[in-house]
C-alpha positions as CSV (number, residue, x, y, z in Angstrom):
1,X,118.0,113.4,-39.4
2,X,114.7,112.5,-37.8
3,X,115.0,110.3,-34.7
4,X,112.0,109.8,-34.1
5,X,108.0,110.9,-33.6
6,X,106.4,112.0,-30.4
7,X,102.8,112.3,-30.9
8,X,102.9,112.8,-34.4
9,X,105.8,115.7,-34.4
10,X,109.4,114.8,-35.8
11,X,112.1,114.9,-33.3
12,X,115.5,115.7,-34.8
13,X,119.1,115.7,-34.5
14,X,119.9,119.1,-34.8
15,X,118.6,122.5,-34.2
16,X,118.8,123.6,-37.7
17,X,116.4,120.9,-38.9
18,X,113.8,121.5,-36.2
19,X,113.9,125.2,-36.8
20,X,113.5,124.6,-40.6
21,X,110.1,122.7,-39.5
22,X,109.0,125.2,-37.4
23,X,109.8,128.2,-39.9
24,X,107.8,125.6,-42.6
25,X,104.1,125.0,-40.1
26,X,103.9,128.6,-39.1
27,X,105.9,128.2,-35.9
28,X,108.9,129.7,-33.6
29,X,111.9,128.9,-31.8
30,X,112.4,124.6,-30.4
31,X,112.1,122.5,-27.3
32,X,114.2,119.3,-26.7
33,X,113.4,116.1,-25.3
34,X,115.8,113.2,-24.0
35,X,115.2,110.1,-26.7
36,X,117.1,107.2,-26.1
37,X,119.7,109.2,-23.6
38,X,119.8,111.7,-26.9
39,X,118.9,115.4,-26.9
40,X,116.2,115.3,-29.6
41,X,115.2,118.9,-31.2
42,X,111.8,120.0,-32.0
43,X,109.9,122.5,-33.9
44,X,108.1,124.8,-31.8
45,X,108.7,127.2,-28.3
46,X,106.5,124.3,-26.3
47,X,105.6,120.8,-27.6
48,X,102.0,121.7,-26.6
49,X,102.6,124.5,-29.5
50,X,104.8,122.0,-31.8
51,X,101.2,119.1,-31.5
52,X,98.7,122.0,-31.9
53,X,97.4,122.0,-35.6
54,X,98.3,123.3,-38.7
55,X,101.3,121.8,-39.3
56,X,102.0,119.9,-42.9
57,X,105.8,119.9,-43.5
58,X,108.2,117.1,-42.8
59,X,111.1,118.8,-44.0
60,X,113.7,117.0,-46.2
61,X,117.1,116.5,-44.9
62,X,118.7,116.6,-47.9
63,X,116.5,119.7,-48.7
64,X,118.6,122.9,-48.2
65,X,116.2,125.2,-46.2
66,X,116.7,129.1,-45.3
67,X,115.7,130.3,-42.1
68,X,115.3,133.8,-41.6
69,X,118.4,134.7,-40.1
70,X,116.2,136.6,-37.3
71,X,114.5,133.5,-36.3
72,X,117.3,131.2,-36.4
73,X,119.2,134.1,-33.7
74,X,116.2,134.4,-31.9
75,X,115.4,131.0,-31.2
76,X,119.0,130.0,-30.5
77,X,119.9,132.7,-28.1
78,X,115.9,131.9,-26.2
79,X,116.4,130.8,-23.0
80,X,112.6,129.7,-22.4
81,X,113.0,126.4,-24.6
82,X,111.7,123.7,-22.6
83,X,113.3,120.2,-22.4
84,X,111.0,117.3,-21.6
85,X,112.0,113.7,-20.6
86,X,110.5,110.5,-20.1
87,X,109.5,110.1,-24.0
């Protein structure tokens, strides 16, 4: 489920569903943010990486999407994802 935009970018509920837009607009891994005391999910190891262009997808929620099971492990079990506030 989408929460919300920042700056464009969907910010979703789950990990899943910001990992399946970032294996959809050539990205990696996810960063968090706080939305309405929620942890929000995004697509992308930065948001500076998640607003940079190239991205087209808005993935479907009822679409079922397969990640690459390497990216889905990798980005789950990365410690460097960032979480930002304030939004």
């Amino acid at each position: 489920m989408i929460l919300t935009e920042i700056d464009g970018v969907p910010l979703y509920s789950s990990v899943q569903e910001a990992l399946a837009y970032a294996a959809q607009n050539g990205l990696s891994g996810y960063h968090t943010h706080n939305y309405n005391g929620q942890t929000g999910y995004m697509g992308g190891n930065t948001h500076s990486e998640a607003t940079g262009g190239g991205m087209t997808a808005v993935i479907d929620p009822d679409e079922n999407v397969d990640i690459p099971e390497e990216v889905s492990d990798n980005a789950l079990n990365n410690n460097s994802n960032q979480t930002y506030t304030g939004y």
